[in-house]
PAVOMAR-12576 format. One record per residue: residue in one letter; x, y, z of N, C-alpha, C in turn. Coordinates in nm, 2 decimals. Example, Ala and Ser with C-alpha at 12.3 -4.5 7.8 and 13.67 -1.06 7.14 Angstrom:
<rs>
R:res:nu:nv:nw:cau:cav:caw:cu:cv:cw
R:a:1.32:-0.57:0.78:1.23:-0.45:0.78:1.32:-0.33:0.78
R:s:1.28:-0.22:0.71:1.37:-0.11:0.71:1.29:0.00:0.79
</rs>
This chain:
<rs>
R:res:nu:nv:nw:cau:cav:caw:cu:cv:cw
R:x:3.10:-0.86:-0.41:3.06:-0.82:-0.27:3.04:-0.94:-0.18
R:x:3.09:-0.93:-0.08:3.04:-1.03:0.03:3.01:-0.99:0.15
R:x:2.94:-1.10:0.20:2.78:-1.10:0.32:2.90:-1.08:0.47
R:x:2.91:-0.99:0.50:3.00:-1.00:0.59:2.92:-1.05:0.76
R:x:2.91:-1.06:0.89:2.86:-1.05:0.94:2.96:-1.04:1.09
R:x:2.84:-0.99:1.15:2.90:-0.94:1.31:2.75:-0.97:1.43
R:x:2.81:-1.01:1.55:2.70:-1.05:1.61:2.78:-0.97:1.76
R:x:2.68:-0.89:1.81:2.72:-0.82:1.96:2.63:-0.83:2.05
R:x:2.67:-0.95:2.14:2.62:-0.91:2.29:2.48:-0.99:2.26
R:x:2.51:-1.10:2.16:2.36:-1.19:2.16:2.34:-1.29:2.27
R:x:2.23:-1.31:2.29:2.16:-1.38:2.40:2.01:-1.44:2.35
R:x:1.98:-1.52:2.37:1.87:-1.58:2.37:1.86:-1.73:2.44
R:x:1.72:-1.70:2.50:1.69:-1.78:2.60:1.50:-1.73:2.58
R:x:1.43:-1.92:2.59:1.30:-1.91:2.58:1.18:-1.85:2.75
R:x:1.11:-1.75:2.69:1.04:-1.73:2.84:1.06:-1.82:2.94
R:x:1.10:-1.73:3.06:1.09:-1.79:3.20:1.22:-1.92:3.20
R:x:1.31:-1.90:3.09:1.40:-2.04:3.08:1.51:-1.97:3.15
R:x:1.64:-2.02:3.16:1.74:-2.01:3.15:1.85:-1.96:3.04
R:x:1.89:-1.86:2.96:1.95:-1.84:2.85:2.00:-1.98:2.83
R:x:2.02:-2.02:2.64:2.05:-2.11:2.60:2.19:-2.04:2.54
R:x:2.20:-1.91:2.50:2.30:-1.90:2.45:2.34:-1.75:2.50
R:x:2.46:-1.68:2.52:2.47:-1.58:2.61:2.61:-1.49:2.58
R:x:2.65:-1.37:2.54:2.74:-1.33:2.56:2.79:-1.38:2.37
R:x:2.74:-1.34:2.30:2.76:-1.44:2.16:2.86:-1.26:2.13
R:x:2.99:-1.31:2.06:3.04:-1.17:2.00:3.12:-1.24:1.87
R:x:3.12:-1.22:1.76:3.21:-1.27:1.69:3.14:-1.17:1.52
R:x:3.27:-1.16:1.48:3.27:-1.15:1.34:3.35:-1.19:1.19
R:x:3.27:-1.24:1.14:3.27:-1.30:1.03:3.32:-1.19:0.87
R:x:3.43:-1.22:0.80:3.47:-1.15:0.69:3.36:-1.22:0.57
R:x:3.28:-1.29:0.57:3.19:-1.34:0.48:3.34:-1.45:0.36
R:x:3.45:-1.45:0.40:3.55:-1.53:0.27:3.56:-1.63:0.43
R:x:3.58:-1.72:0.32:3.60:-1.89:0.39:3.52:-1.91:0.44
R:x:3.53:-2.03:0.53:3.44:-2.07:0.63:3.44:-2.06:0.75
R:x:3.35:-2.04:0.84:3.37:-2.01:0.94:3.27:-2.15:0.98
R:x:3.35:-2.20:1.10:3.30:-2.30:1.18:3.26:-2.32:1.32
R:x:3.15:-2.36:1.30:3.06:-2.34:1.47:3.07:-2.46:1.56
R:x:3.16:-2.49:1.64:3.18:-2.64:1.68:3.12:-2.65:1.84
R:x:3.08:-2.74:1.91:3.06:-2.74:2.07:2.96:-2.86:2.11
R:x:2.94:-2.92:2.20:2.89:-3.03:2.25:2.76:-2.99:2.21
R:x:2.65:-3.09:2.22:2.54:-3.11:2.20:2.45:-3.03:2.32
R:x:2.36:-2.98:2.30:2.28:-2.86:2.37:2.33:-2.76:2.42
R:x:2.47:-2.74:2.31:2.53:-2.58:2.41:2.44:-2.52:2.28
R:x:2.33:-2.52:2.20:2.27:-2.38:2.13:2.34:-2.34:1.98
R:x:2.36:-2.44:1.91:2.47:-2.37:1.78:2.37:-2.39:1.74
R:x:2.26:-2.46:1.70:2.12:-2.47:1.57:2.05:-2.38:1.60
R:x:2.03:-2.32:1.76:1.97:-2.23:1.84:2.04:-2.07:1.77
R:x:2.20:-2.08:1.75:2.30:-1.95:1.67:2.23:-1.95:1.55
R:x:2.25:-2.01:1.47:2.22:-2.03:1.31:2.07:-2.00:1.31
R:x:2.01:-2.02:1.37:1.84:-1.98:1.35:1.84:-1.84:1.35
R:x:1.93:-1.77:1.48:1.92:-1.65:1.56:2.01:-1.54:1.43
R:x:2.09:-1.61:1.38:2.17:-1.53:1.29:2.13:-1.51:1.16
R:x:2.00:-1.61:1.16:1.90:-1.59:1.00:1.80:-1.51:1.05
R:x:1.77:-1.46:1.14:1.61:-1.42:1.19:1.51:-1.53:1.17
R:x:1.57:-1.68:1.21:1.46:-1.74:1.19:1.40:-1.80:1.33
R:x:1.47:-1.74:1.45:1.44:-1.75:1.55:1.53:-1.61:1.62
R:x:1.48:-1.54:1.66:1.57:-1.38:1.65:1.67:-1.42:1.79
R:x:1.75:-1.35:1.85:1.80:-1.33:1.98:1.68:-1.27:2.07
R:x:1.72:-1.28:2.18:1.63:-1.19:2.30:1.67:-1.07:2.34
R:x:1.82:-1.04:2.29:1.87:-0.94:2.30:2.02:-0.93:2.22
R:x:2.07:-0.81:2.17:2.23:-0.76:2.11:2.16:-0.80:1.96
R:x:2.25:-0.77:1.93:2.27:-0.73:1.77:2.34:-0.82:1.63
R:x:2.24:-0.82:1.57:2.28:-0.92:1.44:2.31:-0.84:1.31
R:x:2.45:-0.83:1.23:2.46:-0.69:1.17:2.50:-0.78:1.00
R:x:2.43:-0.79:0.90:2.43:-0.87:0.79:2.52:-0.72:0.69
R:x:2.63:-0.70:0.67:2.70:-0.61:0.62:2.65:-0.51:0.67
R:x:2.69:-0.49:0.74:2.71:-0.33:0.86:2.49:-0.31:0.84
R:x:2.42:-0.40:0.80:2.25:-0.38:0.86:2.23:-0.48:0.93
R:x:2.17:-0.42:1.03:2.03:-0.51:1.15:1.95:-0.61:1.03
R:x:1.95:-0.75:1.10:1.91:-0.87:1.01:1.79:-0.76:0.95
R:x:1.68:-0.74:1.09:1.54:-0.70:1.07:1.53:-0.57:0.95
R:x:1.64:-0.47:0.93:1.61:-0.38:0.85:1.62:-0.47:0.67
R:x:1.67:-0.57:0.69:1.69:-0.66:0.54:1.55:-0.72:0.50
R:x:1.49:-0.69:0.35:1.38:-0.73:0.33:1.42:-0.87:0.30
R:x:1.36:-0.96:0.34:1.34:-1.09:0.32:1.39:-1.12:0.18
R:x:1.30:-1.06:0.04:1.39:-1.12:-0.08:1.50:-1.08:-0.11
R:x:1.53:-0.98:-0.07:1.68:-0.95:-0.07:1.79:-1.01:-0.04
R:x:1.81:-1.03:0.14:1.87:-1.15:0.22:1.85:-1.26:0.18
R:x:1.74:-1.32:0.10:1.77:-1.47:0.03:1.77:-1.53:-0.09
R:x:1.82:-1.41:-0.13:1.90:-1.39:-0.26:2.10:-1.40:-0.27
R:x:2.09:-1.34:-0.13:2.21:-1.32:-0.08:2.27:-1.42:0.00
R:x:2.18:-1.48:0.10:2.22:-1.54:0.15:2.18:-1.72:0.12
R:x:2.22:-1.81:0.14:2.12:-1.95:0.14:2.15:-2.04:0.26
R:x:2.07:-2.08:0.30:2.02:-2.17:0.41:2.05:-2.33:0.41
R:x:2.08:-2.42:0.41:2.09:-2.58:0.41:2.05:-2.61:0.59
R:x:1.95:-2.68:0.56:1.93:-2.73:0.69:1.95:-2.88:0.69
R:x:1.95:-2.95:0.85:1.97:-3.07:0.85:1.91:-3.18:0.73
R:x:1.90:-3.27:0.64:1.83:-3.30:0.57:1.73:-3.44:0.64
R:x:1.61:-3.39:0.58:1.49:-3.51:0.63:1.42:-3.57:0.53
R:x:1.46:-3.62:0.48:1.37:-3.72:0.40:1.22:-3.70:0.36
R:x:1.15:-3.75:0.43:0.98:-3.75:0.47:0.98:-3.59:0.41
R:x:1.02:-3.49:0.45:0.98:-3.37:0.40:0.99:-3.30:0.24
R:x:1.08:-3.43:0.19:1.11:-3.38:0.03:1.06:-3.52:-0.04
R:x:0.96:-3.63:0.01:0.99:-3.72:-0.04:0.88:-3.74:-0.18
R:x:0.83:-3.67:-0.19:0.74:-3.67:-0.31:0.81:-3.60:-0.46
R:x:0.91:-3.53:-0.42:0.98:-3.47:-0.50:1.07:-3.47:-0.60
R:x:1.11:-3.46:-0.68:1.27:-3.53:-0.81:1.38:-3.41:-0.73
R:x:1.49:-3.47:-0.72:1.60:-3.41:-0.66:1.59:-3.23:-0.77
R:x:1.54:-3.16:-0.90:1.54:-3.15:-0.97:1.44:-3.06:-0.87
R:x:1.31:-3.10:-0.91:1.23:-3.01:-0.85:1.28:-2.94:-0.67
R:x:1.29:-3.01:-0.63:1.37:-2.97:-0.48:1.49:-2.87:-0.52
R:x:1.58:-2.89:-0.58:1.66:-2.79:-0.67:1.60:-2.61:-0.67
R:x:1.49:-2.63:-0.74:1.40:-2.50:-0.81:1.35:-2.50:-0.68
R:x:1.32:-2.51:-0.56:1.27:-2.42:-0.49:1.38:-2.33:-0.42
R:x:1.49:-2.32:-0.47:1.58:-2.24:-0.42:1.57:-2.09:-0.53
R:x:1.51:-2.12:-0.61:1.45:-1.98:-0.67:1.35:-1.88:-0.64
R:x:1.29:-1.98:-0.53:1.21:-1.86:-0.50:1.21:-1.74:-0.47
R:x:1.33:-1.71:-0.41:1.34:-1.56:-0.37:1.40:-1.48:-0.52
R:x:1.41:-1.56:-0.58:1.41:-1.43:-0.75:1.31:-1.47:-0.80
R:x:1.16:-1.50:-0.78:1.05:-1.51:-0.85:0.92:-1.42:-0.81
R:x:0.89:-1.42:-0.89:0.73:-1.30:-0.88:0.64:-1.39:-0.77
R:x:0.57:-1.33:-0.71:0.46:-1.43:-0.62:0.39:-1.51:-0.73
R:x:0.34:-1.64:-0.73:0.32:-1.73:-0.79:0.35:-1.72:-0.95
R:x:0.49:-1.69:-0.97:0.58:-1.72:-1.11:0.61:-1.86:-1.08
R:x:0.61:-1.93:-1.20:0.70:-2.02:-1.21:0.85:-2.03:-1.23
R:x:0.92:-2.13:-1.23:1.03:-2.10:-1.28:1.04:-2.09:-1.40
R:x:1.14:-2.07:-1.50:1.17:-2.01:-1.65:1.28:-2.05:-1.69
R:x:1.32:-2.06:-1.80:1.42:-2.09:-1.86:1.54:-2.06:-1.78
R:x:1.56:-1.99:-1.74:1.70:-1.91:-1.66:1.68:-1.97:-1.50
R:x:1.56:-1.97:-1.48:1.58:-2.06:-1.34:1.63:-2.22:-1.37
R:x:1.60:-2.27:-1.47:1.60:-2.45:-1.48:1.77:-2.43:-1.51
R:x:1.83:-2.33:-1.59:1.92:-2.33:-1.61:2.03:-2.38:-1.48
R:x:2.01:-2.21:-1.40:2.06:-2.22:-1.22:2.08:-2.34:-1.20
R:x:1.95:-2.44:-1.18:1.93:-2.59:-1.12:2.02:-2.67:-1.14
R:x:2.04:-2.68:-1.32:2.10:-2.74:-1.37:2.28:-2.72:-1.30
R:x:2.30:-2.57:-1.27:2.47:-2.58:-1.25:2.48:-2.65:-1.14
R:x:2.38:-2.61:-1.03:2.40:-2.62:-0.91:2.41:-2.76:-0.88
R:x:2.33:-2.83:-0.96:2.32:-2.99:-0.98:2.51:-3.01:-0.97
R:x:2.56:-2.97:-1.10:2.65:-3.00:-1.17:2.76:-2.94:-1.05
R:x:2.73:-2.80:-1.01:2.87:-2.81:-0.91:2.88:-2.89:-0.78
R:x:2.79:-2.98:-0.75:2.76:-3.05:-0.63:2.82:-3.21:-0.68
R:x:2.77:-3.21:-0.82:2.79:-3.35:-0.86:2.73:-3.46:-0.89
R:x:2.57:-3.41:-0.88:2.45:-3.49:-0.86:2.37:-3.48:-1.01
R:x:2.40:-3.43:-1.12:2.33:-3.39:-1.22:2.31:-3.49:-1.27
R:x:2.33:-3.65:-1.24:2.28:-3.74:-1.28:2.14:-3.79:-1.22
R:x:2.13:-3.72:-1.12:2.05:-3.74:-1.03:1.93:-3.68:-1.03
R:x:1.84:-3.58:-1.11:1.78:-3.52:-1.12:1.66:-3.53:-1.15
R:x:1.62:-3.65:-1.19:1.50:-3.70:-1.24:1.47:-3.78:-1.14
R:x:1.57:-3.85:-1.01:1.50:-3.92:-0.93:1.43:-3.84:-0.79
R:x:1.42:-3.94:-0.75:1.30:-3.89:-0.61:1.36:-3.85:-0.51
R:x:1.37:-3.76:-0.41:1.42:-3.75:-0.29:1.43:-3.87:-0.19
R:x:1.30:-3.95:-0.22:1.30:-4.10:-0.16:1.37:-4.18:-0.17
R:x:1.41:-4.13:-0.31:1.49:-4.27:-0.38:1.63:-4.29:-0.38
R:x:1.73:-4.13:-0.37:1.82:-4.12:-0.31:1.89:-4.19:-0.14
R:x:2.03:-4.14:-0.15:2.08:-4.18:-0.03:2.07:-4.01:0.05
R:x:2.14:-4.06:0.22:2.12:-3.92:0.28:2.25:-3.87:0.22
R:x:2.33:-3.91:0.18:2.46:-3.80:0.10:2.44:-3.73:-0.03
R:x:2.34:-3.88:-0.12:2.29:-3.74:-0.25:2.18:-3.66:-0.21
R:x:2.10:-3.66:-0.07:2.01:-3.54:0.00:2.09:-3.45:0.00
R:x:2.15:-3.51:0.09:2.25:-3.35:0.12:2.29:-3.25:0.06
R:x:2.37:-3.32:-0.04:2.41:-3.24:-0.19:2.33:-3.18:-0.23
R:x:2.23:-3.24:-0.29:2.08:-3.14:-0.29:2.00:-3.09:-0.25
R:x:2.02:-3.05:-0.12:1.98:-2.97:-0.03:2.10:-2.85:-0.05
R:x:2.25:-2.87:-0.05:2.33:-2.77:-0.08:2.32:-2.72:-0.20
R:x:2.28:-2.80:-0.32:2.25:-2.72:-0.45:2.09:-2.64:-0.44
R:x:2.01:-2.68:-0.41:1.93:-2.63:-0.39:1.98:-2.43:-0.29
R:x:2.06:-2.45:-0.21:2.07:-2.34:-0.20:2.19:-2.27:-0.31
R:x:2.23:-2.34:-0.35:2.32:-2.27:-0.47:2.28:-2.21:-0.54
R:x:2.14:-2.28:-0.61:2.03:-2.23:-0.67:2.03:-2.10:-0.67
R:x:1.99:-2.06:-0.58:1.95:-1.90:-0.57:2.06:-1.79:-0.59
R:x:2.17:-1.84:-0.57:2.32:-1.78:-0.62:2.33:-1.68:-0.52
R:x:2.38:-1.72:-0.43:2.42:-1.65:-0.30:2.56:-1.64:-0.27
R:x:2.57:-1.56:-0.21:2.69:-1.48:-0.18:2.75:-1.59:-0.03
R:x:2.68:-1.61:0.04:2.76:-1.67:0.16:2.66:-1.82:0.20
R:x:2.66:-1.95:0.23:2.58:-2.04:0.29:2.62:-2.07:0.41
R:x:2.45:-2.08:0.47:2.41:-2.14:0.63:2.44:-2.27:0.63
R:x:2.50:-2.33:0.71:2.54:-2.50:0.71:2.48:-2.53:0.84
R:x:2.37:-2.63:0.90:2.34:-2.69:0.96:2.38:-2.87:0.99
R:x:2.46:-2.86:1.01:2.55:-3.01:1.02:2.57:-3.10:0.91
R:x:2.64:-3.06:0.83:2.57:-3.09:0.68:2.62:-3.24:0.68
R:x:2.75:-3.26:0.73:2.78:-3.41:0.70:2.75:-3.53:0.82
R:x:2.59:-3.44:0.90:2.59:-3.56:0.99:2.49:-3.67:0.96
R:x:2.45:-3.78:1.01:2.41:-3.85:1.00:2.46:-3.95:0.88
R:x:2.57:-3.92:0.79:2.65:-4.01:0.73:2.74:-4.09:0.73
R:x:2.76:-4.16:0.63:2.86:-4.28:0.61:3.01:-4.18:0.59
R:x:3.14:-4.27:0.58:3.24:-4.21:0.55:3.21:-4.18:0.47
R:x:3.19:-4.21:0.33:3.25:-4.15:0.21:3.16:-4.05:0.15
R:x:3.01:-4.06:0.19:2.93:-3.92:0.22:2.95:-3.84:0.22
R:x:3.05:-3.86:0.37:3.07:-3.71:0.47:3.17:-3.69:0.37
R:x:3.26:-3.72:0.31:3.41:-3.70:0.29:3.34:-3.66:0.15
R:x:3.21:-3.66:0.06:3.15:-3.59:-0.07:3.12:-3.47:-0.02
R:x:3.08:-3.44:0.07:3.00:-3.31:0.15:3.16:-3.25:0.17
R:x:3.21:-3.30:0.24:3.31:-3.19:0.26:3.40:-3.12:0.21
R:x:3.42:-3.23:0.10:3.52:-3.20:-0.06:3.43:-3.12:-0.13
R:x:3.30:-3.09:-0.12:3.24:-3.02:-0.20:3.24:-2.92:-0.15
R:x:3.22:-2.89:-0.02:3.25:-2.78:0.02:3.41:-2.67:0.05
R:x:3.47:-2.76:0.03:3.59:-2.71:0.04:3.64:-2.66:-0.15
R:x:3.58:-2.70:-0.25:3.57:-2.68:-0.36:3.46:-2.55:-0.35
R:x:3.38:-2.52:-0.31:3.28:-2.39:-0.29:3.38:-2.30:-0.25
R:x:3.44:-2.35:-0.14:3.52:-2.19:-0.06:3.62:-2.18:-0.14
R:x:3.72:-2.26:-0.20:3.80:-2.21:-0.34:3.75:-2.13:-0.41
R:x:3.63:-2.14:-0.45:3.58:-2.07:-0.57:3.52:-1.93:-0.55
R:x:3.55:-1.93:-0.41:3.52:-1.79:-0.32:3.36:-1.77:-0.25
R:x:3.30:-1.91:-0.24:3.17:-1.84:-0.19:3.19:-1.87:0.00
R:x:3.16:-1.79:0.08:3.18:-1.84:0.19:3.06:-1.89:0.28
R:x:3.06:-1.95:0.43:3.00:-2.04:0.46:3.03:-2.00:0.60
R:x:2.92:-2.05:0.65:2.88:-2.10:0.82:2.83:-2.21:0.79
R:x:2.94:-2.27:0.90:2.88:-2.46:0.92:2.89:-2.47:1.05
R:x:2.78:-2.50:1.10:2.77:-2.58:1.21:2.85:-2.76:1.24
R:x:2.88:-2.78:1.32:2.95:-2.91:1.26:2.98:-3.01:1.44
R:x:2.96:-3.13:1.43:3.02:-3.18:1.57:3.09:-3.27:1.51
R:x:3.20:-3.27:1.37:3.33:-3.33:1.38:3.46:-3.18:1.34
R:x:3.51:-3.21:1.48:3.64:-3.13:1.49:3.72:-3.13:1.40
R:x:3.77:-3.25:1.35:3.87:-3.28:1.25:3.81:-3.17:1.11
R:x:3.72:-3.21:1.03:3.68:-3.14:0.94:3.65:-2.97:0.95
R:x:3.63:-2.94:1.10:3.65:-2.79:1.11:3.79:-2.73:1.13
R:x:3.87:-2.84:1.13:4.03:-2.80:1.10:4.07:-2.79:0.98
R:x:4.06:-2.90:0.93:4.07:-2.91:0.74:4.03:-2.82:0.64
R:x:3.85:-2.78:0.70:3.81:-2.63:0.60:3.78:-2.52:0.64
R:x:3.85:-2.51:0.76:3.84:-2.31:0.82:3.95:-2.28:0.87
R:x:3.91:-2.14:0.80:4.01:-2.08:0.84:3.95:-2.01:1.02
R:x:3.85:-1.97:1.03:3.81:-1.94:1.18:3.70:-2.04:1.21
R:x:3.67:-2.05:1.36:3.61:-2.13:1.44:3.54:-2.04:1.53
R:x:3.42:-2.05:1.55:3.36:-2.02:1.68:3.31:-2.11:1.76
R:x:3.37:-2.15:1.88:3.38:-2.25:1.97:3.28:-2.24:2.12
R:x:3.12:-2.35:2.09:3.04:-2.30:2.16:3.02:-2.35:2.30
R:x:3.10:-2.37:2.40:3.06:-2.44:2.51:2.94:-2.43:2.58
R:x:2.91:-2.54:2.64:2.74:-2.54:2.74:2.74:-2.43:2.84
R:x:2.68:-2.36:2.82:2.65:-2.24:2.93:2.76:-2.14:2.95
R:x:2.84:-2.12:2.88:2.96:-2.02:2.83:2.96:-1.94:2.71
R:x:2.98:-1.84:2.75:3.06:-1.72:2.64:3.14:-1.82:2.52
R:x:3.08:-1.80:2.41:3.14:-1.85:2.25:3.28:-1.75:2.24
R:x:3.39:-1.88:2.23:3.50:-1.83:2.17:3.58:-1.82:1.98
R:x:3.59:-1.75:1.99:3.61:-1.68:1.83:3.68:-1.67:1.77
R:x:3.78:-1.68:1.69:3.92:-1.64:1.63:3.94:-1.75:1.58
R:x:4.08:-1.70:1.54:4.17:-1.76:1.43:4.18:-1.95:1.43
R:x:4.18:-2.04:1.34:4.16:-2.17:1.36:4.25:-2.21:1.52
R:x:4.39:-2.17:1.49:4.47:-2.25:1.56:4.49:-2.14:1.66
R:x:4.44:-2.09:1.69:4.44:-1.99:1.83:4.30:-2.05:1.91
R:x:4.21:-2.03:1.83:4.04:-2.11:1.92:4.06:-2.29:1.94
R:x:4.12:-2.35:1.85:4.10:-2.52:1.82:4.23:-2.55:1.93
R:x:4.26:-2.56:2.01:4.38:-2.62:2.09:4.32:-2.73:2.20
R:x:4.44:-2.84:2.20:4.37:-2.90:2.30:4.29:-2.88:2.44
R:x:4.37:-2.76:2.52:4.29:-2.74:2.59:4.13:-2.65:2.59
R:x:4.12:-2.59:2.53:4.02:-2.53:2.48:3.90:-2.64:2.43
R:x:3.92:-2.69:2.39:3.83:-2.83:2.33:3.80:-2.92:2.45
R:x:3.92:-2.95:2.51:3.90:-3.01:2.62:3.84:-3.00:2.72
R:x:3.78:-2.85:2.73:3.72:-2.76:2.80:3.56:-2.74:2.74
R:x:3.57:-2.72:2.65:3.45:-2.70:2.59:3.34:-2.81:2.58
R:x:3.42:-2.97:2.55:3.37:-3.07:2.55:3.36:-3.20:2.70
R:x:3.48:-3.16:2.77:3.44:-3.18:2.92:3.49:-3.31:2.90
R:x:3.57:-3.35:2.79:3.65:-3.48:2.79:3.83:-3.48:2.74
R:x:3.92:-3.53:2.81:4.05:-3.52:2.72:4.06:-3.52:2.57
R:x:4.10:-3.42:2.54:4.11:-3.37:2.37:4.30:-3.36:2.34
R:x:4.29:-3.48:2.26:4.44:-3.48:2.22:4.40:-3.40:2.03
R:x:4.51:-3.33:1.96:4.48:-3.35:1.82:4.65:-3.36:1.77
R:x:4.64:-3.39:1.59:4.74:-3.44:1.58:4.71:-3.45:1.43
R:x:4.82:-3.53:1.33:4.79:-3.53:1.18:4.82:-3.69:1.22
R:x:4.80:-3.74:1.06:4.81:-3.90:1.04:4.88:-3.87:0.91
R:x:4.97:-3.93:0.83:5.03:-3.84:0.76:4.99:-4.04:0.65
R:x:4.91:-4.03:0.51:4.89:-4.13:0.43:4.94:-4.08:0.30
R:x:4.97:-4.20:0.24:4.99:-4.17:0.07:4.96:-4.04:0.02
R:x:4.80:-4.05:0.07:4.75:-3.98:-0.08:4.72:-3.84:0.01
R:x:4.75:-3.81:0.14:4.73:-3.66:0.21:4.75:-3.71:0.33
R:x:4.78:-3.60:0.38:4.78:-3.57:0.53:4.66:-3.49:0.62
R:x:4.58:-3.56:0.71:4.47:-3.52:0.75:4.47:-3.47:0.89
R:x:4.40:-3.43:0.92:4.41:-3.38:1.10:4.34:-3.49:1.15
R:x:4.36:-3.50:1.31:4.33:-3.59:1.38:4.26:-3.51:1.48
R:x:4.16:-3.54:1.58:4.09:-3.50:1.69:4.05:-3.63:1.79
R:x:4.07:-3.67:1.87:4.05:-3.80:1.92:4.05:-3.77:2.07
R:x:3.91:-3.79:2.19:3.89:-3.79:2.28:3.95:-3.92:2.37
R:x:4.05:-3.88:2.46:4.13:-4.02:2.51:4.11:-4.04:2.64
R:x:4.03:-3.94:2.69:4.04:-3.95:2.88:3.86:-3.89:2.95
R:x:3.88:-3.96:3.06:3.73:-3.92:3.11:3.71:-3.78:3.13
R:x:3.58:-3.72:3.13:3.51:-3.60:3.15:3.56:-3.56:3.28
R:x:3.57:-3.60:3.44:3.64:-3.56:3.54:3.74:-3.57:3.54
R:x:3.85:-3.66:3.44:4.00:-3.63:3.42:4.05:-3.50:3.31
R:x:3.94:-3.46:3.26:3.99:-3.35:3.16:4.06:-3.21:3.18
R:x:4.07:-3.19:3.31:4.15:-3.08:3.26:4.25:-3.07:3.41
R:x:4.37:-3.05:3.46:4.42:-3.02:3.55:4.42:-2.87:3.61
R:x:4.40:-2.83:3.73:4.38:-2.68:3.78:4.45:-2.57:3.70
R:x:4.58:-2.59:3.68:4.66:-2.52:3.60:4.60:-2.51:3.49
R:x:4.58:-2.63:3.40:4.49:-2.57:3.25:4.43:-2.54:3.25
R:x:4.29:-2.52:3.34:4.12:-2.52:3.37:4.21:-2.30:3.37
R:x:4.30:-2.30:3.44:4.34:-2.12:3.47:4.37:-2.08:3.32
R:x:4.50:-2.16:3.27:4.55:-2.10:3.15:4.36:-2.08:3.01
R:x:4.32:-2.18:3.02:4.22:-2.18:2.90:4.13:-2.03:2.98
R:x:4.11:-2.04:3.07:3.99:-1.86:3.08:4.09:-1.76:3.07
R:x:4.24:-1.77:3.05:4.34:-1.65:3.04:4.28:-1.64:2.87
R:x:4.24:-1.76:2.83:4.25:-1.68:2.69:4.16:-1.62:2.68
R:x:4.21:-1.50:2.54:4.09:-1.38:2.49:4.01:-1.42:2.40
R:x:3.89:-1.35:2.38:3.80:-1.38:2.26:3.89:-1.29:2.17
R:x:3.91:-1.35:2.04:3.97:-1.26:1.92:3.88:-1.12:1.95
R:x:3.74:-1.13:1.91:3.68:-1.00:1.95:3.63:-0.96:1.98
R:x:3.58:-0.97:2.07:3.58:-0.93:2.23:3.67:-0.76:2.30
</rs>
């Protein structure tokens, strides 16, 4: 079974503010990944909060398999679902990558149970499908921010969930980091578990989704199919600078390209600025 999801007519915006996010409609088959892309302060960590109940909407509807988040008991939903948030250091740093692991059990444990044999077990795969099980006796401190990462994603593996929350998982890294984070996640969605990532590199939301939800600053979120939502002008639009994309074709694969070439006032000509609002929201 999978976590399917649907969002209608969400909105949120803090008292007396201005809505931060508005007109949100999109649904999600819970298979593959679905990718949340848009400039900085249009509200996508503001979505991902609102779509866990961990910051609700102000209004419309959040539907986690045809239920309202709110009718879902808490151990249930995070059993089903797992969370990865940006990773911080300071907040795990007392910890063995191992123990950080096992708090992703908590939602299959009795109030003050420990974990058990069958939970160390979990840890142990999750370690192993990430690729870190070497790593499990050291410190959160002692780590890089790419083996955090990973164990912050095994950590929610841990709990053996049906679909995972991505909060920018490969940002603040090196190349070859991001390029562990992303291969690992594109090895998750093979193996059928599916995913919301938030993300501000385009190229990688070409490479592992099949849909996009495309968040521009103070606009209606556009929705659908990769290569119907990801086009240059749409991007171009959303990010308020020329958006060329394209492949680079090397030995060992061929990768997508996304590369900003022109100023924020030169981005769009009258004619495209018309054609991109012709387009439809897939569902809408």
């Amino acid at each position: 079974m999978t976590m399917t999801l649907e969002v209608r007519d969400g909105r949120f915006a803090y008292p007396g503010e201005k809505p931060v996010l508005d007109g949100v409609n999109f649904s999600f088959s819970g298979r593959g990944i679905l990718s949340i892309l848009g400039p900085n302060g249009a509200g996508k960590t503001t979505l991902l909060r609102a779509l866990l109940g961990l910051a609700p909407f102000s209004s419309g509807s959040v539907r986690w398999c045809g239920r309202e988040w709110r009718d879902w008991k808490p151990r249930e939903f995070w059993t089903r679902v797992g969370y990865v948030p940006q990773a911080k250091v300071p907040q795990f740093a007392a910890m063995t990558i191992s123990e950080l692991v096992a708090l992703g059990r908590s939602s299959r444990l009795s109030p003050f149970a420990l974990p058990g044999a069958a939970d160390w077990e979990a840890v142990d795969r999750a370690l192993e499908t990430v690729g870190i099980a070497h790593l499990g006796a050291r410190l959160c401190s002692a780590v890089s921010g790419g083996q955090l990462q990973l164990a912050l994603i095994a950590r929610a593996l841990a709990a053996e969930p049906e679909l995972l929350v991505l909060d920018e998982p490969e940002s603040n890294l090196d190349f070859r980091n991001q390029r562990i984070v992303v291969d690992t996640l594109a090895k998750l969605a093979r193996d059928g578990l599916g995913a919301v990532i938030n993300t501000h590199f385009p190229a990688h939301a070409l490479e592992l989704s099949s849909e996009v939800l495309l968040v521009p600053r103070g606009e209606p979120p556009l929705c659908g199919p990769i290569e119907r939502v990801m086009t240059e002008e749409n991007l171009t639009r959303a990010f308020g600078i020329r958006i060329r994309m394209g492949e680079a074709v090397f030995p060992e694969k061929t990768v997508p390209v996304v590369a900003a070439v022109g100023r924020s006032e030169d981005a769009l000509s009258i004619d495209e600025q018309k054609n991109c609002n012709k387009l439809p929201n897939e569902y809408s």
